[in-house]
N, C-alpha and C positions, 0 to 999 in steps of 0.2 A: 504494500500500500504506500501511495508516494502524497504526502501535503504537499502543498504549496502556502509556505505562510510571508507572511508582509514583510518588506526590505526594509531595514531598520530606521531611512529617512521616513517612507510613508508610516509604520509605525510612531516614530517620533512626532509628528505630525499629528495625528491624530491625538493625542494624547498630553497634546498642548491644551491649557487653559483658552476659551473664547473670546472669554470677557476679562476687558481691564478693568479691576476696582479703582474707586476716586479715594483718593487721602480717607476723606470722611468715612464712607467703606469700611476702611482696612482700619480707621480707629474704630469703629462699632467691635469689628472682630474683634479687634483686642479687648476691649472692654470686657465682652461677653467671655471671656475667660477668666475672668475674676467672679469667686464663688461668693452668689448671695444678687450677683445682677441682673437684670433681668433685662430684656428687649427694651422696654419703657425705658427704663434707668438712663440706657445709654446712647437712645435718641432723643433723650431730653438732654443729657450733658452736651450731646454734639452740635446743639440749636445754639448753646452758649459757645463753645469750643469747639467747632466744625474737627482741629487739628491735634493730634498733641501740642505743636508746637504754641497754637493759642491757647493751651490750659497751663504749658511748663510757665509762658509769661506773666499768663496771673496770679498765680504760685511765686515768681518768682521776688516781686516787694514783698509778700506778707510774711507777717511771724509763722512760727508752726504753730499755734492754735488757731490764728486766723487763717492758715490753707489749709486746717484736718477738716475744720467746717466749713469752707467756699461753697462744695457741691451743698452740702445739708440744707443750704438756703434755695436750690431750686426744687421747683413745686413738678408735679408727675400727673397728669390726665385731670381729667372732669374734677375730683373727689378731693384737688390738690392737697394730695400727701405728698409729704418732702421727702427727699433721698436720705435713706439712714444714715446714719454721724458715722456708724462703722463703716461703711461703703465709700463714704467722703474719703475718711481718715486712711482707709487703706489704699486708695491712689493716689492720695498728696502722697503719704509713702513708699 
């Protein structure tokens, strides 16, 4: 019995990613790997801070206890609850 399987360009090929993600994107994903975030969470931080790079700057005048609580001050859907102090405090960290 003889295959014929795919030459390693057209396999390589295929099995390239389609879609380029935008900055914002690829911060959601990262967010959503921190335990205790949720989707909400971290399409409300990225309204404020599209980037990391716009969250490292606002971080970066304040004290540590004024950047544990930065995020704890934004509000989440209809019901506006605020983002937990520990979810804040563990990405100023």
């Amino acid at each position: 019995v003889k295959y014929k399987l795919l030459e390693f360009e057209a396999f390589n090929q295929s099995s390239v990613k389609q879609r380029k993600f935008t900055v914002r994107e690829t911060f959601i994903k990262q967010l959503l790997t921190l335990k205790g975030l949720s989707v909400d969470i971290a399409l409300e931080i990225t309204k404020y801070y599209p980037t990391p790079s716009h969250l490292f700057n606002a971080f970066k005048d304040l004290s540590k206890s004024e950047g544990e609580t930065l995020l704890s001050k934004i509000t989440i859907g209809d019901l506006k609850r605020k983002i937990p102090s520990t979810i804040s405090k563990n990405i100023y960290r």
